[in-house]
C-alpha positions in Angstrom: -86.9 -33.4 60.5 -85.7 -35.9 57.8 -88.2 -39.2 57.9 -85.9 -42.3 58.3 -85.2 -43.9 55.0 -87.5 -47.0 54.4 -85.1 -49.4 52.4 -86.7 -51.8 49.9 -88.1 -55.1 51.4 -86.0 -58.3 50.5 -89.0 -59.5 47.8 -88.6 -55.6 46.0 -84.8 -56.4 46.1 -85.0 -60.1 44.4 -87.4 -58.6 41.9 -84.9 -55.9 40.9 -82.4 -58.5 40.6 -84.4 -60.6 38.4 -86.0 -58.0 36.3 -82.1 -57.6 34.9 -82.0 -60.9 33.9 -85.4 -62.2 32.7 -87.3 -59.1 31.6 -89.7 -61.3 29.6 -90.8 -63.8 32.8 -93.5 -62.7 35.3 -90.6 -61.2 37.9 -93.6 -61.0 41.0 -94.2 -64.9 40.6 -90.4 -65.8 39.8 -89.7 -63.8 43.0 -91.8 -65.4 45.1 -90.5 -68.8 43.8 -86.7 -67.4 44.9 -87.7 -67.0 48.5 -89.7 -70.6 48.2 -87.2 -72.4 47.4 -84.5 -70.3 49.4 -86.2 -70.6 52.7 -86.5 -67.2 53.4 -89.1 -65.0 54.1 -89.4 -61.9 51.7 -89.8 -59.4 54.5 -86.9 -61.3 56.1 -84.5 -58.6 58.1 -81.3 -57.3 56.4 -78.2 -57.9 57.8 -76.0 -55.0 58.7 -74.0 -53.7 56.2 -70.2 -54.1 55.9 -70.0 -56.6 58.4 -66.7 -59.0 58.3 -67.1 -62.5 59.1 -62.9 -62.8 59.7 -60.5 -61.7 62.0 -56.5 -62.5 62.3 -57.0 -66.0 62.8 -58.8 -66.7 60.3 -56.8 -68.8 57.6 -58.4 -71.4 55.1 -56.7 -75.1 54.0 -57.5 -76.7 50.7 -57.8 -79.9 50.3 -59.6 -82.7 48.5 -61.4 -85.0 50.8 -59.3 -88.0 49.9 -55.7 -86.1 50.3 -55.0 -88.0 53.4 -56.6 -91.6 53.4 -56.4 -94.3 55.3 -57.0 -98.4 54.7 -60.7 -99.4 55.6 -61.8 -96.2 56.9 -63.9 -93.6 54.8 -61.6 -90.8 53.5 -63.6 -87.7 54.8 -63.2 -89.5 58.3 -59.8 -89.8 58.0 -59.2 -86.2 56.9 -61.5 -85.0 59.7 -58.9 -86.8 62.6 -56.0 -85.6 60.7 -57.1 -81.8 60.4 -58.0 -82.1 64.5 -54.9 -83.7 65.0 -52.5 -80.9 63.2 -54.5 -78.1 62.1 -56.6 -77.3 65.4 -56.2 -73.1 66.7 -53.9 -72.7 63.4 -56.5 -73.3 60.6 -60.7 -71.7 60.9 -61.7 -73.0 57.5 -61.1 -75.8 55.5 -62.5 -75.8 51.9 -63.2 -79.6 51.2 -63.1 -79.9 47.0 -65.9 -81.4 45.2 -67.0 -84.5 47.1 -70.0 -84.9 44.8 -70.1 -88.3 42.5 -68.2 -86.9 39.3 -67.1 -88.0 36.3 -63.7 -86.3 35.6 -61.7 -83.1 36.4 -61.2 -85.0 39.5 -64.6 -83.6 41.0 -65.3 -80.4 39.1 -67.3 -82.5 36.4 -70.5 -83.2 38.7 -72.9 -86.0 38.2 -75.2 -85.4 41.2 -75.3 -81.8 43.8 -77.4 -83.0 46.1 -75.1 -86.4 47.4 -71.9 -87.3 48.8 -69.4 -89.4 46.8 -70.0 -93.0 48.4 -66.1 -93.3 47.9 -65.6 -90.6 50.1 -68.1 -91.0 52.8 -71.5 -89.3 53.7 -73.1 -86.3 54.7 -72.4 -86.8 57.7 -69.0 -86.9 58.2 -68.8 -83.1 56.5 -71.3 -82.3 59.5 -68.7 -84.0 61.9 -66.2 -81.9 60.3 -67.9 -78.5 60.5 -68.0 -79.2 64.0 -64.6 -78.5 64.7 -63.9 -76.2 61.3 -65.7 -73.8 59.1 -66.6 -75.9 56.0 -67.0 -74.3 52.4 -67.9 -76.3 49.5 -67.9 -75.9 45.9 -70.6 -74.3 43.7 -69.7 -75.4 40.3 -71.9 -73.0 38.9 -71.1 -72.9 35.2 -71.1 -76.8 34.4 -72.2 -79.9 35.4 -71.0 -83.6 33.8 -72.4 -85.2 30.7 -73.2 -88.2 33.0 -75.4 -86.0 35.2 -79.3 -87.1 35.2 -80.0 -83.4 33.8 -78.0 -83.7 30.3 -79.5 -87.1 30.2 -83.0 -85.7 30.2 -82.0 -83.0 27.9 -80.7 -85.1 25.2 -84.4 -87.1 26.0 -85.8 -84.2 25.9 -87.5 -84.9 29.0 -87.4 -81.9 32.7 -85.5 -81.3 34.3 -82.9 -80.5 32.2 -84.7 -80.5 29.1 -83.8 -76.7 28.9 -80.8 -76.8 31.0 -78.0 -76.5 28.3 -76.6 -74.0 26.2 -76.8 -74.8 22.3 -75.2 -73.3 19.8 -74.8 -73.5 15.5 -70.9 -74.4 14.7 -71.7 -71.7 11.7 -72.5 -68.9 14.6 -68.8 -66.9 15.0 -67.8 -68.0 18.3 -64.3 -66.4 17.8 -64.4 -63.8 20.5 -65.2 -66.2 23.2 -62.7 -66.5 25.8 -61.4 -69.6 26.1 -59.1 -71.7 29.3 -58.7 -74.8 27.3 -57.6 -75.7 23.7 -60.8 -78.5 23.2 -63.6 -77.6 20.5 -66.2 -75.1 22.0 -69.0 -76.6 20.7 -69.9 -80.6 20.9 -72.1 -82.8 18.9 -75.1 -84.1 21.0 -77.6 -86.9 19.9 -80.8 -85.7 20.7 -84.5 -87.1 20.7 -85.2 -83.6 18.4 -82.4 -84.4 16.2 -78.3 -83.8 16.2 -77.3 -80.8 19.2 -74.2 -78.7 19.4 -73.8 -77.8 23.3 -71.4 -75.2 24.8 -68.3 -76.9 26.5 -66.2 -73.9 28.0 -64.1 -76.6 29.9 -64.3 -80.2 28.3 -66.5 -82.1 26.5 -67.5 -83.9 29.5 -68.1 -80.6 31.4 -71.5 -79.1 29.8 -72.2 -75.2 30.0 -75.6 -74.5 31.8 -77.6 -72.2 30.7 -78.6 -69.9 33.3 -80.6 -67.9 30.7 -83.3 -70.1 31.9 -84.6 -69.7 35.5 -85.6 -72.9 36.4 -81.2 -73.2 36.2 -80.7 -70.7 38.8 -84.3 -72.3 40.8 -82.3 -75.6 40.7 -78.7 -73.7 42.1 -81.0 -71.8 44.9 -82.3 -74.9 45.7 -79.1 -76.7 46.2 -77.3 -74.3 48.0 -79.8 -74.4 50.4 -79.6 -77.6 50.9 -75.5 -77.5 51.5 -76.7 -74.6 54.2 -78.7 -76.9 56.1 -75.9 -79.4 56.5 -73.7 -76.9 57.9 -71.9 -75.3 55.0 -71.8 -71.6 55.3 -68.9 -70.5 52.8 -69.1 -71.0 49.2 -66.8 -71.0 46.5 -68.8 -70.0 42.7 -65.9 -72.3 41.0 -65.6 -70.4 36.7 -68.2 -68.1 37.6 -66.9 -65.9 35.2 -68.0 -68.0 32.2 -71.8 -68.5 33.8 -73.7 -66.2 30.9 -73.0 -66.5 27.2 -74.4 -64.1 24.4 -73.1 -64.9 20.9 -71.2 -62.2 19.5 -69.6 -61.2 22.9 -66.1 -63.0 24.9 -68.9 -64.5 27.0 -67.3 -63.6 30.5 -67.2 -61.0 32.8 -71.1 -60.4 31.1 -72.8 -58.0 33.0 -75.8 -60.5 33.9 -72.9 -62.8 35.3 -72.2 -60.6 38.1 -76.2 -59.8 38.3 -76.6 -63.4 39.3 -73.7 -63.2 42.2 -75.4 -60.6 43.6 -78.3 -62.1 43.8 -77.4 -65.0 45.4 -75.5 -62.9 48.1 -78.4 -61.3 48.9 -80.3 -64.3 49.3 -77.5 -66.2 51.2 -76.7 -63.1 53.9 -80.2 -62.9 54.6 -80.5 -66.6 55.4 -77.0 -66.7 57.3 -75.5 -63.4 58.3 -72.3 -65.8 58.9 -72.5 -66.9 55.1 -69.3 -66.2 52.8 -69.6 -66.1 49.0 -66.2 -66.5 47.1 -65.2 -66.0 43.5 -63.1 -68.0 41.5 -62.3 -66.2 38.6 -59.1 -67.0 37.1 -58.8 -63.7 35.1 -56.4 -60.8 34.4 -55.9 -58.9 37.4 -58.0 -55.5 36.8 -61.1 -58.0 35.8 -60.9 -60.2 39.2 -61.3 -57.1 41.3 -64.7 -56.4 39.7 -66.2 -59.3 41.3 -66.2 -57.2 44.8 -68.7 -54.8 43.2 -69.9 -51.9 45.4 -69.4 -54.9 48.5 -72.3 -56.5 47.2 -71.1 -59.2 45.0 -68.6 -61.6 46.5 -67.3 -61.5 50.2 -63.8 -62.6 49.0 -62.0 -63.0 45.5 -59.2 -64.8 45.1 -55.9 -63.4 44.5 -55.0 -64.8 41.6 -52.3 -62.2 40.8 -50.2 -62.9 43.9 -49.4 -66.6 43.0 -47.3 -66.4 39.7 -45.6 -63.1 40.9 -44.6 -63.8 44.5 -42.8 -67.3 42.0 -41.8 -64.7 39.8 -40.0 -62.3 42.5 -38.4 -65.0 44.1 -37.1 -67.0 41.3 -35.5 -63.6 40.0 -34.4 -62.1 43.3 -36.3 -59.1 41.8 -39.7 -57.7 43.7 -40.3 -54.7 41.3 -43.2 -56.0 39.6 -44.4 -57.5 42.8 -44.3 -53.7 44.6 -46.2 -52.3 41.8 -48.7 -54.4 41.5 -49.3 -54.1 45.3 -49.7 -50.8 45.1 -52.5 -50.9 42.5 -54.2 -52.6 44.6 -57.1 -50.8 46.5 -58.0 -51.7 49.9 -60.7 -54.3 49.8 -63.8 -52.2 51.9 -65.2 -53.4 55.3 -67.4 -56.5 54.6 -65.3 -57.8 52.0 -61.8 -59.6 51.3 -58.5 -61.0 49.6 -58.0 -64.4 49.7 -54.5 -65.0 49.3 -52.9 -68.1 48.2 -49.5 -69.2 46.0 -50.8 -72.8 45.3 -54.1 -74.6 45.1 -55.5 -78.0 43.5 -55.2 -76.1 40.3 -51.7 -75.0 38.7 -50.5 -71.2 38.9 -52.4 -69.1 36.7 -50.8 -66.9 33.9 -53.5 -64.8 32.5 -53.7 -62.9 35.6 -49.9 -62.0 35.1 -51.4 -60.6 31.5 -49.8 -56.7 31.4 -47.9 -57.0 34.6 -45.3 -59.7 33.1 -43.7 -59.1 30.1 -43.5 -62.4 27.5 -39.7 -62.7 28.5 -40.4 -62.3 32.5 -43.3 -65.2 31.8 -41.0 -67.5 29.6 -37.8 -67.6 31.8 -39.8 -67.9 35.3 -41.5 -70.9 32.8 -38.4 -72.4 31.9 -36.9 -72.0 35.0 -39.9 -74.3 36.7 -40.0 -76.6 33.7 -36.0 -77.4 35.2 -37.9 -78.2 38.5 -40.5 -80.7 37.0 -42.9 -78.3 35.8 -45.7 -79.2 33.3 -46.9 -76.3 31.3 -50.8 -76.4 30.1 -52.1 -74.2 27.2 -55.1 -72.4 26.0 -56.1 -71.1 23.1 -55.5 -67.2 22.2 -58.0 -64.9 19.8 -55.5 -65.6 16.2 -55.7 -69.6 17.5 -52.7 -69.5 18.9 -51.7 -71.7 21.7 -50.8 -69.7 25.0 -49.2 -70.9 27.9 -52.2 -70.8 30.6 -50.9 -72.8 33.8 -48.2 -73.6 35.3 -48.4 -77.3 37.2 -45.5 -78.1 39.7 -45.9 -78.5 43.2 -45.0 -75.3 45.5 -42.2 -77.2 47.2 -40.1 -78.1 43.6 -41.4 -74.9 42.3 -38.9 -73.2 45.4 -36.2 -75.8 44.2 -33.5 -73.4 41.9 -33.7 -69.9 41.2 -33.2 -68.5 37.2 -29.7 -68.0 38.4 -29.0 -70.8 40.8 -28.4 -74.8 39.9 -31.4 -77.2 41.8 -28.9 -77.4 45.3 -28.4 -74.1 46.3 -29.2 -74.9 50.0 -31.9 -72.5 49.9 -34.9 -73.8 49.1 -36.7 -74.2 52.6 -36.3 -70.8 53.2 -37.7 -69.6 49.6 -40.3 -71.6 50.7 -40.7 -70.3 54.1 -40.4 -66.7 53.3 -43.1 -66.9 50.4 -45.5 -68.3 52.8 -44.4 -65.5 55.2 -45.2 -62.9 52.3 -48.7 -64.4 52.1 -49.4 -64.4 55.9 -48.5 -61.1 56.4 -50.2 -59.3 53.0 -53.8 -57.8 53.5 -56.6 -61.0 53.1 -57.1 -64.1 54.8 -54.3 -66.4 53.9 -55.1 -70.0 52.3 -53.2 -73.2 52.6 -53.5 -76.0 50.1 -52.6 -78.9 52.2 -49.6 -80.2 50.0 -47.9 -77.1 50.4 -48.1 -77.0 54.6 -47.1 -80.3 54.4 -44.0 -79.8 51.6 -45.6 -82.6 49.3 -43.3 -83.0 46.2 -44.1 -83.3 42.2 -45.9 -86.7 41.9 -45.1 -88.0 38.9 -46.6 -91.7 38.8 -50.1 -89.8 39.4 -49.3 -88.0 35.8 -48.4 -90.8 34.0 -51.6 -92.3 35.2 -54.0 -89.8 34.7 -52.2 -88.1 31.9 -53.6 -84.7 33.2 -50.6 -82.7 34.8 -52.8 -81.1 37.4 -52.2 -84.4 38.8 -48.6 -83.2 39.8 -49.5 -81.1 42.9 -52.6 -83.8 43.6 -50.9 -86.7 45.5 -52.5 -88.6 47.6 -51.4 -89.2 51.2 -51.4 -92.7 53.4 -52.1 -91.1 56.8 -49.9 -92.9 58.7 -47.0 -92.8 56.3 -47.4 -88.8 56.2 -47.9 -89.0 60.6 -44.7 -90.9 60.5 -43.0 -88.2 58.4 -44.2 -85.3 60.7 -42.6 -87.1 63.5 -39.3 -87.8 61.3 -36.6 -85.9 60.4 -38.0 -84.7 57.1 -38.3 -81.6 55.7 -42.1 -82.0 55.6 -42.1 -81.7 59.3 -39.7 -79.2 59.0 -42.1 -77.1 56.8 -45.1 -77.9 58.6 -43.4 -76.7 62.0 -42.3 -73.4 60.7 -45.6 -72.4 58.8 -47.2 -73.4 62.5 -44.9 -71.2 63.9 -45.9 -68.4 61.7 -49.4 -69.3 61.8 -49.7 -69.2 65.4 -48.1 -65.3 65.5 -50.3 -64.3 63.0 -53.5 -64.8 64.9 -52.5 -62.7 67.9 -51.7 -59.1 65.6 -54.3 -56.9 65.1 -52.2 -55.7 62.2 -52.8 -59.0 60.6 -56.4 -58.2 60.7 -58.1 -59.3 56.7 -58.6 -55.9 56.5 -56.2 -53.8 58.7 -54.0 -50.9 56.3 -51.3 -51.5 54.2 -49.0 -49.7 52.8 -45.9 -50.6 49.9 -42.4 -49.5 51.2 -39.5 -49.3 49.2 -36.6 -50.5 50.3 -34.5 -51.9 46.7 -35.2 -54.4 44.5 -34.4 -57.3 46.6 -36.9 -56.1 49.6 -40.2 -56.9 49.5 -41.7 -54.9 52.3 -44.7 -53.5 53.5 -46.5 -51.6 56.5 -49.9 -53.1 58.1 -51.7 -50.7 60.6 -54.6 -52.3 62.6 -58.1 -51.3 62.7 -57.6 -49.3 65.6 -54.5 -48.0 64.8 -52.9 -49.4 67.6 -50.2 -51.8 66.1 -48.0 -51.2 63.2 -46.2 -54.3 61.7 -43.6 -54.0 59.2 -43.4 -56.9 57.2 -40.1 -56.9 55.0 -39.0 -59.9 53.4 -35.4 -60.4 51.5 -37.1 -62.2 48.0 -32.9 -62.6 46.7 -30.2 -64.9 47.2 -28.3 -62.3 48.3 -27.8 -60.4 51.7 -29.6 -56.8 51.6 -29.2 -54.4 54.1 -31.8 -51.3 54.7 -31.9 -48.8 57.3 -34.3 -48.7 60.4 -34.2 -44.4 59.6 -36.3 -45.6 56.4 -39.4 -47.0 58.4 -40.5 -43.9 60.3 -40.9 -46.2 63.2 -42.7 -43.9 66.3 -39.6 -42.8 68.5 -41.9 -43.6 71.7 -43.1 -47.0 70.7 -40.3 -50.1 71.6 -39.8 -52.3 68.4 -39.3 -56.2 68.5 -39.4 -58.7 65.4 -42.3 -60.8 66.3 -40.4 -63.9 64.4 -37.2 -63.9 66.2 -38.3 -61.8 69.6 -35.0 -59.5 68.9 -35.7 -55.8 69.8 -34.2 -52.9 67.7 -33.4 -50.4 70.0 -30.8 -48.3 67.2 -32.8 -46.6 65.0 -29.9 -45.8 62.9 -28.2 -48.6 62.5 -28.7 -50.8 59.5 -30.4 -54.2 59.2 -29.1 -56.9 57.3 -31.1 -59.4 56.3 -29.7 -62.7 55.0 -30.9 -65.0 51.4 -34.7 -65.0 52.3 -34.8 -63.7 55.6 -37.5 -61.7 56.6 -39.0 -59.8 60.3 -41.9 -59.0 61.0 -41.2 -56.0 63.0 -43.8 -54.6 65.7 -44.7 -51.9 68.4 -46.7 -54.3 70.2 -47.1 -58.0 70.2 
């Protein structure tokens, strides 16, 4: 008889994580000082394996924790009333952006990890809010601000932070790095030892630690314990992609980058079976998915893909590119997740489009958005060449006019509606950014005075002009009420599960369709979707539908009892069609 086998202890496991990427440090005593400063003991139990912390009704908002404010009353108060107000049984998770004191990239330059903005509120009102929601914060993993106490101690040459930055000669060959931005790389520091260059992936106010030195990834362990003992149990690694540099190499995707997310993985899950790590790697599509690893790197990865071609399908009336990319995609395995989103704080990302889009695609679904208000951000290619990068707009103007249509077609609620019906239904756990359930348009003014053009899709709300709205005839209450609607079916399918089957169908061009199976195999939802401006018609004989089984479309309760008759499905129309509800 086989013994069982006797898996490594959690201390073996850190060490083996560790020996990868500091071979020269003592790995028993670095170890040791992990679980220290972690909080867990390193014979502490392992969770099971596979284990999803998500079901149907599990959907995520976005939102910045002054998006909805109101006069005299500290934001992160105010947004915790509004998302109890609106968002209770429709949204599980609410990812609060950066509330740390910062000093630009509105948050994502951080002065201080370990406090609350005052101009947002305190600790704990993000407790208060994780009482009704789960809360994930941001890990901004790669860089922290030039204000921050660390780069003032390493430019004094004083700890921490003494050894905390990456330095590097402008004579070394930097030209392979990969770069989001068109500023210098490198930056000119005044030092106590003398004139620095330090590594600015992002901005010159956003400085590259180096996580080459462990006391960095001490100070991260210690911090994100710290955000798990005020209630935070999801966590997003914001540019982890870009967290280890080696001269010579692009300097992302580096094989000790995704070392260091499985280590903290393994560290968070056995502190909180319950905790979620998510990537955010804005990267070419083939490149995102290797941040699942073997389902031991990150819970969830963003879908980066889906954003600029779900746009793309439905500004051309054209899903082919959409359908194959779809069905490259493997099914994400048990314990791990898509998260799928078509806007976000940030703009809608073209690299990931990189081989899936031709130039031409890219350029008219770009000039087609810059007719809608768009502002176009660039980034710097290998020859030097500036490349388009982001696209900002907000998702409602971004569903005004079609690459064929003027701005007033009549149609742009339901573009709007059917995209968010597209991400619903698609495998993943769908994620809201709040301007898009609540239909906010380009702001302008906010540009113009930040000169940034993320700012576009950033506006803040006054909360009782936006309640008064979403009691008005507007069509922000208009919006809101139908994405309820659909939000509020989704949670009851087993088919909608994160990680139930899915299958691409092909129905024509102008179809976007697919077939989700639940866990149990007991539902079967077909999800198809008319991404045109046109009617299309497809036949029920195409679905293999089970002869036994009585078919309704969960959206408008209407039963299809002919199994040969066609279905015709008007501009942007879509069912959701089901043996069970």
């Amino acid at each position: 008889m086989n013994e069982p086998e006797v898996l490594p202890s959690l201390e073996q496991r850190v060490q083996a994580h560790l020996r990868c990427l500091y071979p020269a440090e003592d790995i028993s005593a670095l170890a040791t000082r992990c679980l220290a400063v972690f909080g867990v003991a390193p014979d502490a139990p392992t969770p099971g394996p596979h284990r999803n912390n998500w079901g149907p009704g599990t959907a995520m908002l976005i939102t910045y924790g002054d998006s909805v404010r109101r006069e005299d009353e500290a934001p992160l108060q105010t947004l915790t009333q509004f998302c109890r107000a609106h968002f209770g049984g429709m949204i599980s998770t609410v990812h609060v952006l950066p509330f740390f004191p910062y000093s630009s990239d509105d948050g994502f330059a951080v002065m201080d990890y370990t406090t609350v903005n005052p101009s947002l509120g305190q600790w704990e009102d993000l407790t208060e809010l994780s009482r009704s929601f789960q809360v994930m914060t941001d890990l901004v993993i790669n860089h922290c601000s030039s204000r921050s106490l660390w780069f003032e101690n390493y430019k004094a040459g004083r700890d921490p932070g003494r050894r905390y930055f990456i330095e590097a000669s402008p004579d070394e060959d930097v030209s392979d790095v990969v770069r989001p931005r068109t500023s210098p790389l490198l930056r000119a520091v005044e030092t106590v030892a003398g004139e620095r260059y330090v590594w600015c992936t992002f901005s010159h106010d956003q400085v590259d630690l180096d996580f080459s030195n462990p006391d960095v990834l001490l100070e991260f362990l210690g911090i994100i314990k710290l955000y798990m003992d005020r209630g935070m149990r999801w966590f997003r690694l914001d540019a982890v992609a870009f967290l280890w540099k080696t001269i010579g190499t692009p300097c992302i995707n580096l094989p000790q980058t995704h070392e260091v997310i499985r280590l903290i993985r393994l560290l968070v899950e056995h502190r909180d079976p319950d905790a979620v790590i998510i990537t955010e790697t804005n990267i070419p599509n083939q490149e995102n998915l290797t941040y699942f690893g073997n389902a031991n790197e990150a819970h969830m990865i963003y879908n980066f893909s889906l954003p600029p071609l779900l746009l793309h399908a439905m500004l051309s009336g054209n899903a082919q590119h959409l359908k194959h990319w779809l069905m490259t995609m493997p099914p994400a395995q048990q314990g791990t997740a898509y998260l799928n989103f078509i806007a976000s704080h940030d703009g809608i990302g073209l690299r990931p489009v990189e081989g899936l889009l031709t130039d031409e695609e890219r350029d008219r679904m770009i000039e087609t958005l810059v007719h809608s208000g768009a502002r176009i951000t660039a980034r710097t290619g290998a020859s030097g060449e500036l490349r388009p990068y982001e696209i900002n707009i907000s998702l409602w103007n971004a569903m005004a006019r079609t690459e064929t249509s003027g701005e007033n077609d009549g149609l742009q609620f339901a573009r709007f509606i059917c995209a968010h019906a597209i991400m619903m239904a698609l495998e993943g756990v769908p994620a809201f950014y709040i301007h898009s359930l609540l239909a906010t348009e380009n702001d302008e003014a906010r540009v113009e005075h930040t000169s940034q053009n993320r700012s576009i899709n950033r506006h803040v709300w006054d909360a009782d002009e936006l309640d008064n709205l979403l009691e008005s005839d507007t069509h922000h209450r208009e919006v809101f009420e139908a994405l309820r609607r659909l939000l509020a079916i989704r949670t009851r399918q087993g088919a909608f599960h994160p990680n139930a089957t899915q299958y691409t169908l092909h129905l024509g061009d102008g179809l976007f369709a697919f077939w989700r199976q639940s866990i149990d195999r007991r539902q079967s939802i077909f999800a198809i979707h008319n991404i045109s401006g046109q009617e299309q018609v497809f036949n029920l004989s195409e679905l293999n539908l089970i002869v036994t089984d009585q078919w309704k479309d969960l959206v408008s309760g209407a039963s299809f009892e002919d199994r040969m008759k066609p279905v015709t499905l008007k501009p942007y129309e879509f069912i959701w069609l089901s043996n069970r509800d």
